[in-house]
Structures are given as C-alpha cells and as structure tokens.
C-alpha positions in Angstrom: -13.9 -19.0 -19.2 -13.1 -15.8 -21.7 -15.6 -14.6 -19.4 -14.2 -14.6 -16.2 -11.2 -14.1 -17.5 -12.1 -10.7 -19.1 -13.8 -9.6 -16.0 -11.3 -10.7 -13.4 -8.6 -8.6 -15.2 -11.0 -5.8 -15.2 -10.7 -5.7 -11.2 -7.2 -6.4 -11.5 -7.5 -2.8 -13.5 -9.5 -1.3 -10.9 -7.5 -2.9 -8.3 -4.3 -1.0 -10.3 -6.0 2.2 -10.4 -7.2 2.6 -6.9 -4.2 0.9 -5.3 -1.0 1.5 -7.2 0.0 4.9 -6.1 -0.6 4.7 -2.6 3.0 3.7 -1.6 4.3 7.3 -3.4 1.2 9.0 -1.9 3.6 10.3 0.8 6.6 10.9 -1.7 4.2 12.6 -4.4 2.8 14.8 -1.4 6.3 15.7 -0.1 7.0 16.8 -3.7 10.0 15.1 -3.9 9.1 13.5 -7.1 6.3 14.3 -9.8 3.4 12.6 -10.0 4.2 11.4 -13.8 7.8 10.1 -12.2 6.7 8.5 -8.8 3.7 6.6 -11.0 6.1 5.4 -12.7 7.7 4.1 -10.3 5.0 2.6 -8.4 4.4 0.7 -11.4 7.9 -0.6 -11.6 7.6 -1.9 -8.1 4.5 -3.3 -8.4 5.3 -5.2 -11.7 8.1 -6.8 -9.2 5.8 -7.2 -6.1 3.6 -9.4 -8.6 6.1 -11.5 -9.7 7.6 -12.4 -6.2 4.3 -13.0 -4.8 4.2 -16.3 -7.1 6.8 -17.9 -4.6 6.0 -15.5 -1.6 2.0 -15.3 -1.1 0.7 -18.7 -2.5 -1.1 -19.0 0.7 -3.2 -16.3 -0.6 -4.1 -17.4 -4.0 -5.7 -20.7 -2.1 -7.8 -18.4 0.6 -9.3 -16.6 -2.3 -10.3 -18.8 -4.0 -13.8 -19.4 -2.0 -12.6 -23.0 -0.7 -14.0 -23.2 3.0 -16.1 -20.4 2.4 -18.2 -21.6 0.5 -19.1 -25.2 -0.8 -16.4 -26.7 -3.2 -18.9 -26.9 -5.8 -20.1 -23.6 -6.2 -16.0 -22.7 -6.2 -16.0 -24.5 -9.3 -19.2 -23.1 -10.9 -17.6 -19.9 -13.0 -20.7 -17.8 -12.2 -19.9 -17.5 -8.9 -16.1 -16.6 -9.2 -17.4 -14.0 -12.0 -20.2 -12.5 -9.8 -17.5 -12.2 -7.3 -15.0 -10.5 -9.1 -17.5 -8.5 -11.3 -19.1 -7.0 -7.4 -15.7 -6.0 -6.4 -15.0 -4.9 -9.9 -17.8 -2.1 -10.1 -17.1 -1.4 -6.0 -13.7 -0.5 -6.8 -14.1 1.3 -9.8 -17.1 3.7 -8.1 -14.9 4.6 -5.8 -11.8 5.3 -7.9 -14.2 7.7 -9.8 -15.2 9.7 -6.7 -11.2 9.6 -5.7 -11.8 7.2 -2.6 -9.2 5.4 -1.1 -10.9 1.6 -0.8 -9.7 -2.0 -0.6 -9.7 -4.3 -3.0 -9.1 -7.0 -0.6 -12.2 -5.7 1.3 -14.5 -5.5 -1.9 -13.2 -9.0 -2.8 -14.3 -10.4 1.0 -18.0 -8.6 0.0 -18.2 -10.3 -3.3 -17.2 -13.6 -2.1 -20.0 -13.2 0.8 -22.6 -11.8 -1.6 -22.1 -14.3 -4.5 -22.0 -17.2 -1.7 -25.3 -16.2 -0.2 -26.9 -15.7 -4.0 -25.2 -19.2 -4.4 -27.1 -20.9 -1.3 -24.8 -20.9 1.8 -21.9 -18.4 3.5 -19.4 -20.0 6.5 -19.6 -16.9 8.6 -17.0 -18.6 10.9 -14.1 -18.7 8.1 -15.5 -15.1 7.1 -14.9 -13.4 10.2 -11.9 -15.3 11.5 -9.8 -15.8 8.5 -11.0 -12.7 6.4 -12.5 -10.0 8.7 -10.6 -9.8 11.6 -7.0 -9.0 10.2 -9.1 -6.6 7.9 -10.2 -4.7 11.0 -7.5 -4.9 13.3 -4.6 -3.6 10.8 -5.1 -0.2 10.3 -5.5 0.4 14.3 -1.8 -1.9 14.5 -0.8 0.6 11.8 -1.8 4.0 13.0 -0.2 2.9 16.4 2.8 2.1 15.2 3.0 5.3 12.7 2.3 7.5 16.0 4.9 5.6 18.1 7.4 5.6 15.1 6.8 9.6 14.6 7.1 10.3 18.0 10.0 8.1 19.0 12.2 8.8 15.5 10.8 11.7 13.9 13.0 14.2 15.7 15.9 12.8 15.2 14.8 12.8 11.4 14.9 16.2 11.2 15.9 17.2 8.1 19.4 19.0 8.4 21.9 20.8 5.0 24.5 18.8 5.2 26.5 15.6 7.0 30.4 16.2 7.3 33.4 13.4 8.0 36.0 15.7 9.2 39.2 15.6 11.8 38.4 17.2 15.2 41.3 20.1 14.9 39.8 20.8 11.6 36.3 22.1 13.3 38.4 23.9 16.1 40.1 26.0 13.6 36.6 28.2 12.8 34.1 27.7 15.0 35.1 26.2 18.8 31.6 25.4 19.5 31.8 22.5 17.0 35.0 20.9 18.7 34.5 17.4 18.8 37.2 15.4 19.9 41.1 15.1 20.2 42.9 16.1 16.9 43.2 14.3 14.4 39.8 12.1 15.4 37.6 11.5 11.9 33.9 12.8 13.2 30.5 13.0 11.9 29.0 16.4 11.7 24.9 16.5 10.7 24.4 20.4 10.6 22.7 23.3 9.3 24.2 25.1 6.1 25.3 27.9 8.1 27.6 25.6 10.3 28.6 23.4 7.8 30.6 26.4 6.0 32.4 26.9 9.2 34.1 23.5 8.8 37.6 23.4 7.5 38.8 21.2 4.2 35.9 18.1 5.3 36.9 14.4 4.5 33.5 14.6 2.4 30.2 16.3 2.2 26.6 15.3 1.7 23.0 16.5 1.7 21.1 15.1 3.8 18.2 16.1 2.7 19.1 15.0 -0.7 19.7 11.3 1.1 16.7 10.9 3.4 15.1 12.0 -0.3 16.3 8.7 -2.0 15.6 6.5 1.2 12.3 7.9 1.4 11.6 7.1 -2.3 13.1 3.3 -2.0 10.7 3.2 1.1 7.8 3.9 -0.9 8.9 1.3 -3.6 9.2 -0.8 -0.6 5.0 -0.2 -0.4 4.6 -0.9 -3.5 5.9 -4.0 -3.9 4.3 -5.5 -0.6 1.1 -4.3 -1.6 1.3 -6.3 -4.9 2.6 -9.3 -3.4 -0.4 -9.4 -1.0 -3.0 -8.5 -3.6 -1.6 -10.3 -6.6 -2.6 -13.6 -5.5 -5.7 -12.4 -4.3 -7.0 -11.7 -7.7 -5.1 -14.2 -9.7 -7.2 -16.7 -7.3 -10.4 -15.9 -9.4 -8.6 -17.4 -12.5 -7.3 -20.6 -10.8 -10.4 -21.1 -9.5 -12.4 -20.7 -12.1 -9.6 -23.0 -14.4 -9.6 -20.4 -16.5 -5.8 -20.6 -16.4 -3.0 -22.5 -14.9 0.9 -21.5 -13.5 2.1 -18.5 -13.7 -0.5 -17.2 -16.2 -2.9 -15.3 -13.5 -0.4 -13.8 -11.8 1.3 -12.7 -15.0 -2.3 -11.5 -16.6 -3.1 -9.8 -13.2 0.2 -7.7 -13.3 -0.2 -6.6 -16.1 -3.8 -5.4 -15.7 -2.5 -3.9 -12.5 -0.2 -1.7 -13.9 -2.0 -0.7 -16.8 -5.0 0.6 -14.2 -2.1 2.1 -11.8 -0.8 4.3 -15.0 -4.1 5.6 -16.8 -6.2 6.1 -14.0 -4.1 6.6 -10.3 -4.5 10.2 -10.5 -8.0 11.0 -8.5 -6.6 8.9 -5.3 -3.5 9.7 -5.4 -4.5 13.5 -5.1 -6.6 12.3 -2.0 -3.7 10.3 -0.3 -0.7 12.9 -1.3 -2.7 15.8 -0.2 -6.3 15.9 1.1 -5.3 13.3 3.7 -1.9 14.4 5.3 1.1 15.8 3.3 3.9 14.5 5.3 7.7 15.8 4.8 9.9 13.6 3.7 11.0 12.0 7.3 7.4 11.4 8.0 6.4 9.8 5.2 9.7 7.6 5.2 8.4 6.6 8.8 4.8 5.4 7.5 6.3 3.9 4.6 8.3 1.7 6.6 5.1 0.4 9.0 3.4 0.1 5.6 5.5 -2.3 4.1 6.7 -4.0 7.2 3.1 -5.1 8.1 1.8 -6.1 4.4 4.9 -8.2 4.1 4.8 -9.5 7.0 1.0 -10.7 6.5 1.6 -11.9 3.0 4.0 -14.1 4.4 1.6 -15.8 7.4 -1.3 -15.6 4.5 -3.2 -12.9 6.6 -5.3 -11.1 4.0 -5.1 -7.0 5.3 -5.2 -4.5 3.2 -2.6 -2.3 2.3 -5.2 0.9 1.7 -6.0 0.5 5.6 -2.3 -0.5 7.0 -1.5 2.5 4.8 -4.0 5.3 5.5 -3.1 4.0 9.2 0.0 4.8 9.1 -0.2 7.8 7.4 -2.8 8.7 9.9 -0.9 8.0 13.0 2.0 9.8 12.0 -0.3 12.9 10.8 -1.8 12.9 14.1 1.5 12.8 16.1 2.9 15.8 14.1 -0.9 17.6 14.4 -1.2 17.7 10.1 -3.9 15.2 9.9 -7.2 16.4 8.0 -9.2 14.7 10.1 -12.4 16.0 8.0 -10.9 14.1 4.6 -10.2 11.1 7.3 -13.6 10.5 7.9 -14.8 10.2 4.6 -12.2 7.5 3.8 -13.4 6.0 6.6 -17.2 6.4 5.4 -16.3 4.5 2.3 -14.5 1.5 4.2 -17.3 1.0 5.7 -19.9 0.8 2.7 -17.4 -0.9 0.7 -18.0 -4.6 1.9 -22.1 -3.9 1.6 -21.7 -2.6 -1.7 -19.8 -4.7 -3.1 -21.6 -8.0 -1.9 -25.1 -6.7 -2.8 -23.4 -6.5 -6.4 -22.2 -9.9 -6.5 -25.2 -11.1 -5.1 -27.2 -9.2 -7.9 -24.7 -10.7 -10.6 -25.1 -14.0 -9.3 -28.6 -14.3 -9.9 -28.6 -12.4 -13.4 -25.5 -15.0 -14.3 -27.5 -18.0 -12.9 -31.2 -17.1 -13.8 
C-alpha cells in the first residue's frame, strides 16, 4: 500500500508538472501576467478544481479504477494499479523533460491497457467506447469551435483604449462624428484613445484593454479548475482502488502532489504552449479559454474522460488557425507525441507488471 501510494502521487506530480499551466498558457503568452504570477495562479485554481471534483466528477474516480476493463480481481491486486500508475508516471514525466504537451488521461488509458494485458485479459470494447473515443474526438470538437468562436467573435473583441458612459450633447460638443443620440441620452462609447479625448466631462471611463485583461485571466482560472476537476479523480482512482486510502484522502493527497509538480517543474511546457505553439492576444486566448473549460466541464460532468491537453491545444489551434498565427511546425510535434504516448506508456506498465509480479 506505501507503495502504490508513493507512486501514484508521483504521477499526480507529473500530472501537475505537465498539465497545470496550460489554462495560463494563453495568458502567460499574451504577457499579460508573468510566468512566476500566472503559475501561481494556476495553482490556486487547480487546488479548487480538485476539491470540487470530490462532489462534481465521482463518475470518474469509478471509470478509473480498471472495473469493466479489466477483471475485478486483478483491480484489487496492487501490482496492477502500481504498474499502471508507475507506466503513465515515467510517460508523463519523459515528456515534461523534452517540454511536450501530453495527457495524463491518455498515458493513464495506456497503462491501464498495458498492465491489463501483462495481467491476462483487456475488454477492448469498454477501451475504445468508454475511454478512446471521447479522447479522439475532443480536440477536433475543440479546434472547431475555437475557429468558429475566432471567427464569429474575435472582431468584435478587438481590443479598443477606452469605453465611455456619456450624454449624447456631451459628444456633439467636440467631435460631431461621435453624435449618438438625442441630448441628454446616457451612451456607450468603445473607442480609440484619440477619440476618447474628444469626449466631453464622461459619466465614467475605463480601459478596455485593462478589462478584457482580467476576464481573460479569470477565463484561464476557469481552465484550470476544469482540468483538475476532470483529472483529479482520475488519479485519486489508483488509491481507491488499490484501498490504499479511503474519503477524501486521494483526492486531498492528489492535489497536493498536483500543485507541487505544477509549481517546480511547469516551466518547459508552458514555454511550448505560451509561445512555440500560438501566442494569442488577449481576445484570442479569452476565446480558447472559454471552449477549454466549457468542454472539460462539461465532460467531467457526463463522466466522459477527454483530456484537457487535447480540448486545449484544440482550441488554441483553431483559433491560431483562424487568425493565420498557428506554428503549424511546433503543432506537429505535439501531435507526434499524442500519438506515442498511449504505446509508450502501456509497454511501461506492461514491463512493470511483470517485474512487480515475477
């Protein structure tokens, strides 16, 4: 049991490292925060993604546990939840070392197939309907919807100087082409600098760019938090399973792991998300935060296992494209490494397996 438990914490570490950051990968690459700031905030919201997920994502901690994958009794033999979660482990951490933007949740399906065919038997029918096909069709859903959402909103996200309330006689005074109404009407005025200091005595004044800043930040908290709702249980599952721990323990144990990984070692992926991939302005990135989280919410609520590294990169992707910024070079090696991570990943469970039960 100390076992397991000091190796399923270490992926929770590599899950925090490889996966924390991405929700401020667009806010980091905008610049509108330091790195040291925006992980720190990632952490913050992923601390509080992991405690919701106890009430919102229980569906999740049960699919990952092996049941109906595999046999119930080799879920309840320890050597196979540790080959498991020592495969994705090492997956997860290889590729946080070469700055590779991977899944957890996809490193985790490997383990769980390479530890179940080490253990005797795989259902390939629960694999591919339950596990694999939300895993693949995600990041398309998401790179859609990040194209559609830049091209249908991104204009009129346009970052302006300024937003004035003022009275319709007041922009008449200095300036006629800003007339807006009868006199004494209270208008909105979303402008350029230049115009805005043509206005006369406004109601008030803000920055807009200074707003769509903050929004932009609580979008990527938004991220945050739905990617540790969805993953949390995903890896507090190995405990349970394992009886290594019961309650709130796993998911406790898990977030901390998580955000201790997420603060020591985010760095290498974050530079390939904030700025190899796609660095988005600050309207485009509040657009593919808002898919991000939307989708990864709404899966961990329906127990549909995707993973936020591929609704995320999707999103970022589809927006990229739309506003012709994509690296579509750096794209393809993220892609590369989806595709090895599941192989990878299982061949090292199944090799733990058999070194754990020989």
């Amino acid at each position: 049991m100390v076992f397991i438990l000091a190796v399923g914490l270490a992926l929770a570490f590599a899950n925090g490292a490889n996966d924390t950051f991405k929700g401020f990968a667009t806010v980091w690459g905008a610049r509108t925060l330091s790195y040291r700031v925006a992980v720190l905030w990632a952490a913050i919201a992923t601390a509080a993604g992991s405690a919701a997920s106890i009430v919102l994502a229980q569906g999740l901690t049960r699919q990952f546990s092996g049941r109906g994958l595999v046999a119930d009794t080799v879920v309840a033999d320890p050597n196979f939840l540790t080959a498991v979660a020592a495969g994705a482990a090492i997956t997860v951490l290889g590729a946080t070392r070469l700055a590779l933007p991977i899944s957890t949740t996809h490193a985790l399906i490997g383990g769980l197939f390479g530890a179940g065919l080490a253990a005797g038997a795989v259902n390939v029918g629960v694999l591919a309907a339950l596990f694999v096909a939300p895993l693949l069709l995600s990041p398309l859903l998401s790179a859609t919807l990040g194209f559609a959402a830049q091209a249908i909103a991104g204009p009129r996200l346009v970052q302006k100087d300024c937003l004035c309330l003022v009275e319709g006689e007041g922009v008449a005074a200095r300036g006629g082409s800003l007339a807006l109404s009868r006199a004494g009407a209270v208008s909105a005025v979303v402008a350029h600098h230049e115009t805005c200091e043509r206005i006369v005595h406004p109601h008030l004044r803000f920055s807009v760019g200074a707003i769509l800043d903050r929004v932009h930040i609580a979008s990527a908290a938004s991220v945050c938090f739905a990617r540790s709702v969805n993953d949390t249980p995903k890896l507090a599952a190995l405990l349970i399973g394992a009886q290594a721990w019961g309650g709130a323990g796993p998911a406790a144990l898990t977030a901390v792991a998580m955000v201790a990984g997420g603060l020591l070692f985010s760095r290498r992926v974050a530079e390939t998300m904030s700025i190899r991939l796609n660095r988005l302005d600050s309207s485009q990135g509040l657009l593919a935060n808002l898919v991000t989280s939307t989708l990864v919410l709404s899966a961990s609520a329906f127990a549909l296992p995707v993973s936020t590294t591929h609704v995320a990169v999707g999103a970022i992707s589809g927006a990229g494209a739309r506003a012709q910024t994509l690296d579509w070079s750096a794209l393809r090696h993220v892609l590369m490494s989806w595709v090895a991570t599941l192989p990878v990943a299982a061949l090292c469970a199944w090799l733990a397996f058999r070194g754990l039960a020989g």
